[in-house]
C-alpha positions as CSV (number, residue, x, y, z in Angstrom):
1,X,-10.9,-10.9,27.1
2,X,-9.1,-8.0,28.7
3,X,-11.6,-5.4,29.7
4,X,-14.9,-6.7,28.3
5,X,-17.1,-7.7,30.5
6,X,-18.9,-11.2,31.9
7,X,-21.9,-12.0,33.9
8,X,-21.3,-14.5,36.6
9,X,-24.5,-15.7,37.7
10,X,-24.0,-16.6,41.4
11,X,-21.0,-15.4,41.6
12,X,-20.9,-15.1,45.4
13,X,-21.0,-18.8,45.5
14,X,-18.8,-21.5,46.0
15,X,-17.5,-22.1,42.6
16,X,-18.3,-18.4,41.5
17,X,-15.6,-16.6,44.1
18,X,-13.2,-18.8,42.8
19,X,-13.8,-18.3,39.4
20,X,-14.1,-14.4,40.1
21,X,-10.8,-14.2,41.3
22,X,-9.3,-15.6,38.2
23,X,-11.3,-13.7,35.8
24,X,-10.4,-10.6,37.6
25,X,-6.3,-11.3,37.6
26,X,-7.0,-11.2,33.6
27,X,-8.1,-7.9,33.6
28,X,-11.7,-8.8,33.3
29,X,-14.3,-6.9,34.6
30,X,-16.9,-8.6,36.2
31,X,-20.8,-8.5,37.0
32,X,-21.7,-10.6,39.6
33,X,-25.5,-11.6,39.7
34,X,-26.4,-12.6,43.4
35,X,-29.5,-12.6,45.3
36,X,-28.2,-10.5,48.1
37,X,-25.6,-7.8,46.7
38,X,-24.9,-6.5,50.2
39,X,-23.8,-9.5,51.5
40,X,-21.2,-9.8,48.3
41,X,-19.0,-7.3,49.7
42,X,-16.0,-10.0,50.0
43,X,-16.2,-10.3,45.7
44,X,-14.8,-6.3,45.1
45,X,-11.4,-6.6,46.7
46,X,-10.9,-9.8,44.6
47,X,-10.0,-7.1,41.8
48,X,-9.4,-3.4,41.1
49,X,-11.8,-0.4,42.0
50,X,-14.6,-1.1,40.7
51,X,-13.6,-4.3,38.3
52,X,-16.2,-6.4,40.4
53,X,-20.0,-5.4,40.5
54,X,-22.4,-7.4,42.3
55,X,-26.0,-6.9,41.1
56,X,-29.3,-8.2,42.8
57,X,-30.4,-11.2,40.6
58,X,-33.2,-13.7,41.3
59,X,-33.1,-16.0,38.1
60,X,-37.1,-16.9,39.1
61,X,-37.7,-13.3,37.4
62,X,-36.4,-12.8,34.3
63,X,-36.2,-8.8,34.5
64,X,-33.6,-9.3,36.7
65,X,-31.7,-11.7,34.7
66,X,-32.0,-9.2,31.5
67,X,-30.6,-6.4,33.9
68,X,-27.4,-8.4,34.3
69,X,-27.0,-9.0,31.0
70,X,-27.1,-5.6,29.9
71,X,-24.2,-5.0,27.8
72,X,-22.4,-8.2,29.1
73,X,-19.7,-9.8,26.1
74,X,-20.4,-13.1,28.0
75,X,-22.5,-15.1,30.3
76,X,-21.5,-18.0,33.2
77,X,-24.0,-19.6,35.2
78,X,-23.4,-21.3,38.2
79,X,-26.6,-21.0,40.2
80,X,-27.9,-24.6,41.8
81,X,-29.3,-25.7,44.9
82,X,-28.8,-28.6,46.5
83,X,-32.4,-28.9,48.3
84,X,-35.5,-27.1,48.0
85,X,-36.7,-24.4,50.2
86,X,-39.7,-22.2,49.8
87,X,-40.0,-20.9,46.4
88,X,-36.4,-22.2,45.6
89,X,-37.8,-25.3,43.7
90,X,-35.4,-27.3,41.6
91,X,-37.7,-26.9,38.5
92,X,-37.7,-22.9,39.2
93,X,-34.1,-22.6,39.6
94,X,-32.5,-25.6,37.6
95,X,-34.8,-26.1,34.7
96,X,-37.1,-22.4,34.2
97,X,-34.1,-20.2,35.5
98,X,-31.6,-21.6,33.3
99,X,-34.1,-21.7,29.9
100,X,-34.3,-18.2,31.3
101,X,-30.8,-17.2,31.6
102,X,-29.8,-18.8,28.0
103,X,-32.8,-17.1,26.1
104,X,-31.7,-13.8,28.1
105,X,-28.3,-14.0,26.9
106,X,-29.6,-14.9,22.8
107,X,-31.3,-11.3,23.3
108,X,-28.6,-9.7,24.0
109,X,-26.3,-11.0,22.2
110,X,-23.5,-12.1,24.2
111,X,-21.0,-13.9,22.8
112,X,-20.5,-17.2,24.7
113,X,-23.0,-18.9,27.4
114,X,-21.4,-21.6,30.0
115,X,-23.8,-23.4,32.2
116,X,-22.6,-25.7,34.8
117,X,-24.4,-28.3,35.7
118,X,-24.1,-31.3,37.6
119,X,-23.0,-34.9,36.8
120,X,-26.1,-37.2,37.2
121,X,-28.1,-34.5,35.4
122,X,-30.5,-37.4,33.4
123,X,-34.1,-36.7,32.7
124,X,-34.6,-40.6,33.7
125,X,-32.8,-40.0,37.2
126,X,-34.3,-41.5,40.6
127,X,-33.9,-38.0,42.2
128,X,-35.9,-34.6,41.3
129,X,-32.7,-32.6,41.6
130,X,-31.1,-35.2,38.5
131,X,-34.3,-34.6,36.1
132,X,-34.0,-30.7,37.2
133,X,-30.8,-30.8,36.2
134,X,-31.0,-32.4,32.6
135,X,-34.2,-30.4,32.1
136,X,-32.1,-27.1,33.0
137,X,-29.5,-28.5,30.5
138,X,-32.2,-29.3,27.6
139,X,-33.6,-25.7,28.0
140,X,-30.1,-24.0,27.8
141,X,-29.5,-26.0,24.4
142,X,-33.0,-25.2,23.3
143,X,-32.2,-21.1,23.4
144,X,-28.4,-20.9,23.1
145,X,-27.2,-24.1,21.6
146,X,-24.2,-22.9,20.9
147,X,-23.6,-23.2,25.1
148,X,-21.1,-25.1,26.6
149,X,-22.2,-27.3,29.2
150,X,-19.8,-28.5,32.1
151,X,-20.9,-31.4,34.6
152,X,-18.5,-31.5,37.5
153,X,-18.6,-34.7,39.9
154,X,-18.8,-33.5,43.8
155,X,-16.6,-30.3,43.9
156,X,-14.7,-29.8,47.1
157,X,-12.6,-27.0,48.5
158,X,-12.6,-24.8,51.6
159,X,-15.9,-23.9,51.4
160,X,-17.8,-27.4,50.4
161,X,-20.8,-28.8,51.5
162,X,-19.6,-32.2,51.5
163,X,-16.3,-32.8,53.1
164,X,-17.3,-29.8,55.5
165,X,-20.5,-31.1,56.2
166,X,-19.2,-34.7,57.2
167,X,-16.1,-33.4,58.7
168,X,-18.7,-31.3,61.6
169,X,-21.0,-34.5,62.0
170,X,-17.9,-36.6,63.2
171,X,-17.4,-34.2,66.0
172,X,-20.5,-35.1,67.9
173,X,-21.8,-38.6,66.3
174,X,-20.7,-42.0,67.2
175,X,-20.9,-43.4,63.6
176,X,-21.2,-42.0,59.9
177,X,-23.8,-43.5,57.9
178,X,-23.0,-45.2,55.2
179,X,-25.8,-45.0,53.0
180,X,-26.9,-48.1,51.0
181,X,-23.7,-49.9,52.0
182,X,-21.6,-46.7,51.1
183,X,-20.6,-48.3,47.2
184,X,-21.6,-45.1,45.5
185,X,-18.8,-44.0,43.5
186,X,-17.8,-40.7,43.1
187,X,-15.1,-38.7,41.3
188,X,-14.5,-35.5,43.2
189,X,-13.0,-32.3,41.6
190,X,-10.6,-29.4,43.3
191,X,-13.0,-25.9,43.1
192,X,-9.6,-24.2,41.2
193,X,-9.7,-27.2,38.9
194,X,-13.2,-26.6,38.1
195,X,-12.6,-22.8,37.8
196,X,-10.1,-23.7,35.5
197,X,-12.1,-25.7,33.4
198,X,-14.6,-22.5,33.1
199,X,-12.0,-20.2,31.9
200,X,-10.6,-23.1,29.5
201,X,-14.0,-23.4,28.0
202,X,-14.2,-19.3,27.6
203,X,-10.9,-18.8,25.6
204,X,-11.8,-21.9,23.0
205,X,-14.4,-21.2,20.6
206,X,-14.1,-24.8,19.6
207,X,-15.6,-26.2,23.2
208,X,-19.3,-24.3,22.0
209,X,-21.8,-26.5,22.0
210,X,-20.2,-29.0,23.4
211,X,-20.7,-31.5,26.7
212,X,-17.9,-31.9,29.3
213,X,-17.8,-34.2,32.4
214,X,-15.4,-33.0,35.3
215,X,-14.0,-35.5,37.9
216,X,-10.3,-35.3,39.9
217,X,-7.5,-38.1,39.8
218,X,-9.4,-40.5,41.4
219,X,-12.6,-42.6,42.7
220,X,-13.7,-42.9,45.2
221,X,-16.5,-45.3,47.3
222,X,-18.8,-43.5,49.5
223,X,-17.4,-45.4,52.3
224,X,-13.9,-44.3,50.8
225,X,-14.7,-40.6,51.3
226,X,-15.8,-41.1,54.9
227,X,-12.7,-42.7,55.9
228,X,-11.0,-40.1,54.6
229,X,-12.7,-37.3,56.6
230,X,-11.9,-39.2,59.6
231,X,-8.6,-39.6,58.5
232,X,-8.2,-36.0,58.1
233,X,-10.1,-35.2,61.5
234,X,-8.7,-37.6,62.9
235,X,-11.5,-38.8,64.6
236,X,-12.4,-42.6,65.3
237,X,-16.3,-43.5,64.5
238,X,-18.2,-46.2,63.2
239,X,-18.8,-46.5,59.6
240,X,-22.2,-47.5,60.1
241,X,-24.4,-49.1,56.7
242,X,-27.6,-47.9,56.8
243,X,-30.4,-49.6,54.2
244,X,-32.2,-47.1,52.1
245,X,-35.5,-47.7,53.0
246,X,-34.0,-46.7,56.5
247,X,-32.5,-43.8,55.2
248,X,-35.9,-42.4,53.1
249,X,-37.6,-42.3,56.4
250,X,-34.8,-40.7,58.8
251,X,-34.1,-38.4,55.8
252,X,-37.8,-37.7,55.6
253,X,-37.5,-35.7,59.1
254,X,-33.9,-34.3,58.8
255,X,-35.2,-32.6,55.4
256,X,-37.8,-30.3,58.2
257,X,-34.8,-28.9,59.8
258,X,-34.3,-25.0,58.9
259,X,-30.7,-26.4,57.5
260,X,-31.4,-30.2,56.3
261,X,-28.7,-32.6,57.2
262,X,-30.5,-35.0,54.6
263,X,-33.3,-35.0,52.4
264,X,-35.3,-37.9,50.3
265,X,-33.9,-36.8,47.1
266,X,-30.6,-36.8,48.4
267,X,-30.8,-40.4,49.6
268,X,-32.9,-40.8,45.5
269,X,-29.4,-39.6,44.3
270,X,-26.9,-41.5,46.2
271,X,-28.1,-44.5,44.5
272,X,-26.2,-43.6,41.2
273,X,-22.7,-43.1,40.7
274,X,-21.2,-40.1,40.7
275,X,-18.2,-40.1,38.2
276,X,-17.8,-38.7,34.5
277,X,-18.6,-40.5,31.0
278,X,-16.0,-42.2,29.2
279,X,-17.9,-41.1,26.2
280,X,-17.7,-37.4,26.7
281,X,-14.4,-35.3,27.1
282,X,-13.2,-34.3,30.4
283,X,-10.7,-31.9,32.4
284,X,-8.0,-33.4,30.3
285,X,-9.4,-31.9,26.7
286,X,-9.2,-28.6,28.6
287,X,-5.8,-28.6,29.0
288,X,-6.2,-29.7,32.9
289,X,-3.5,-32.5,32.2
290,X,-3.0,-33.1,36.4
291,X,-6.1,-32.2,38.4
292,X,-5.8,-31.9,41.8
293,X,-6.3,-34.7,44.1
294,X,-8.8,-34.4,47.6
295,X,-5.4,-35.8,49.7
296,X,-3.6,-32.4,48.6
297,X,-6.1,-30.3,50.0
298,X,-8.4,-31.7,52.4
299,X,-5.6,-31.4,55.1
300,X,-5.8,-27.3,54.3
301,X,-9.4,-27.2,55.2
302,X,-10.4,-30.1,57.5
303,X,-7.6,-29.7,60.7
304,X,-10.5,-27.0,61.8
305,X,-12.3,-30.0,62.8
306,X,-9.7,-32.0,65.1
307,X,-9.7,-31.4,68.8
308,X,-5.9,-29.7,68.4
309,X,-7.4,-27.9,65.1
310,X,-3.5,-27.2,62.7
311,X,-1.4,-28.3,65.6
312,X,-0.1,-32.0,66.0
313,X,-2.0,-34.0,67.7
314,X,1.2,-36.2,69.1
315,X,2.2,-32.9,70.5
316,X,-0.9,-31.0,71.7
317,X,-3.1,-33.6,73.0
């Protein structure tokens, strides 16, 4: 795919700077649909002058989508949210944006569509972001079925939401919650691994059409991931249980704050694991033999958060 070109829709996100970098040490020249090109700067040094092209893309209005596609050999969506906020509905960006993307990409022709989506994406799901997700996934099929469809299990890496998130509460609170008993299972998958997968997917035309489920080495319990993050901060709190019904109504206020700790749906979609098919092919029928497991990399990310940040604590305390 040396020097054709691919449209990375949000490519200034977590995933899609990861994946950019790849794509641009092939030779690759890339057009990087964000919503805010000036503050994608960071993408163009990932490659040579003028390899890497961000472009102003709002996927709730189809012109713009069209304008990134213009000439494009192939397509990569990566756009999700993970609440809603203002006009950034799950429907609008999940569901509509993606039917948009895929019939966007049929009109012009390109030659291969990958849309990542989310494990847990079920139209009968307990949580709005769940049904957004299958709904998004039924609409790419719909216009472009020859897509290929990837559902990764929580991704982490330096720039996560997750481990980062928890990781920063254990600096201040006494105890981490432990929502519903904290027996939700989850699979979680290294950024590269998942960048991998995308790249993987590309380079087989036999993977079109088809459904993969990501996840990493291992599972993991809810309560299992939090004992890690204090493991890696190491930090001594609580692991506190918190009911559901408790956590619906302290979520219903943390989801007012300008950057919600918690939301409803959130709570909705901690009630279902979290970990891939054994019915659907995985990371493995990529050719990702030995993903990467959380205990490799956490440690590179998370001493930011201990009181003597990379320095030994037996040492610097």
């Amino acid at each position: 795919m040396a020097g054709e070109l691919i449209t990375v829709f949000g490519g200034s996100g977590f995933i899609g700077r990861h994946l950019i970098r790849r794509l641009a040490k092939r030779g690759i020249r890339v057009r990087a649909g964000v919503r805010e090109p000036n503050l994608a700067g960071f993408l163009k040094p990932m490659g040579d002058v003028g390899q890497i092209e961000p472009v102003q893309v709002n996927i709730r209005y189809p012109s713009t989508i069209a304008r990134a596609l213009k000439g494009a050999d192939y397509a990569i969506n990566l756009v999700g949210i993970l609440n809603e906020s203002g006009p950034q509905k799950f429907d609008a960006v999940h569901h509509a944006g993606v039917g948009a993307i895929a019939r966007a990409a049929r009109a012009e022709g390109v030659k291969r569509l990958i849309h990542v989506s989310a494990i847990g994406a079920d139209p009968d799901s307990p949580s709005k972001y769940g049904r957004s997700k299958a709904a998004g996934e039924a609409a790419c099929r719909e216009e472009f079925p020859e897509a290929t469809i990837l559902r990764p299990s929580l991704v982490f890496g330096p720039e996560d939401d997750f481990f980062n998130r928890f990781a920063a509460l254990a600096r201040f609170l006494p105890a981490l919650p432990l929502i519903g008993g904290g027996e939700t299972r989850f699979q979680p998958v290294y950024v590269g691994d998942v960048a991998d997968a995308i790249l993987a997917a590309l380079d087989d035309p036999a993977t079109a059409g088809a459904i993969y489920e990501l996840g990493g080495p291992r599972i993991y319990s809810f309560r299992e991931l939090m004992a890690l993050v204090l493991q890696e901060t190491e930090r001594r709190r609580l692991l506190l249980p918190v009911p559901v019904f408790a956590a619906r109504i302290q979520a219903a206020f943390l989801q007012l704050l300008p950057k919600p700790l918690l939301t409803v749906d959130q709570v909705n979609q901690l009630q279902i694991d979290n970990v891939p098919a054994d019915d659907l092919p995985g990371l493995a029928d990529l050719g990702i033999a030995n993903p990467t497991s959380a205990e490799v990399i956490l440690p590179s990310y998370l001493h930011r958060y201990r009181r003597t940040g990379q320095f030994d604590s037996r040492k610097y305390a």
